[in-house]
C-alpha positions, 0 to 999 in steps of 0.5 A, spaced: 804 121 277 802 113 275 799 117 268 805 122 267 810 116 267 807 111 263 804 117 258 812 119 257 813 112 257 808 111 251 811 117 247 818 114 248 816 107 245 812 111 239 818 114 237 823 109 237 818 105 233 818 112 229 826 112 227 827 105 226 821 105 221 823 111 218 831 112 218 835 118 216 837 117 208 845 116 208 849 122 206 851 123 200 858 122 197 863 128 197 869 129 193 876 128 198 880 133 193 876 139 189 879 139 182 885 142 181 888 140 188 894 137 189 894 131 194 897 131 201 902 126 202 904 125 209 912 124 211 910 118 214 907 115 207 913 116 204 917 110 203 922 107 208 928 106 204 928 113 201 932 118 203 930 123 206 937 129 206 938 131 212 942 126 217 939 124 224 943 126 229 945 121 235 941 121 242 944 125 247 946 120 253 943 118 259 944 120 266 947 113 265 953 115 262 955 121 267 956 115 274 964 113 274 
């Protein structure tokens, strides 16, 4: 059992020193949009101050506002 353990142990260390010798090569680079496509802008990326068209509509009351 002694051997079994320190053999697995051995493999262990061999093949860590392995992947820190030999890293894997960084993925190459991927274009975000293909040609021709229009970027996505998000609702939230718009500016602040912007309108937006439609009107908020005011909060419904709370169980607050029910107690006389």
């Amino acid at each position: 059992m002694r051997v079994l353990f320190l053999s697995l142990l051995l493999v262990n260390v061999a093949f860590f020193a392995w992947e820190y010798r030999h890293p894997e090569p960084p993925p190459a680079a991927v274009a975000r949009l293909e040609p021709g496509v229009p970027s996505v802008r998000l609702l939230r990326e718009r500016a602040a101050g912007a309108p937006t068209g439609k009107a908020m509509p005011a909060p419904a009351p709370g169980p607050a506002a029910n107690v006389r």
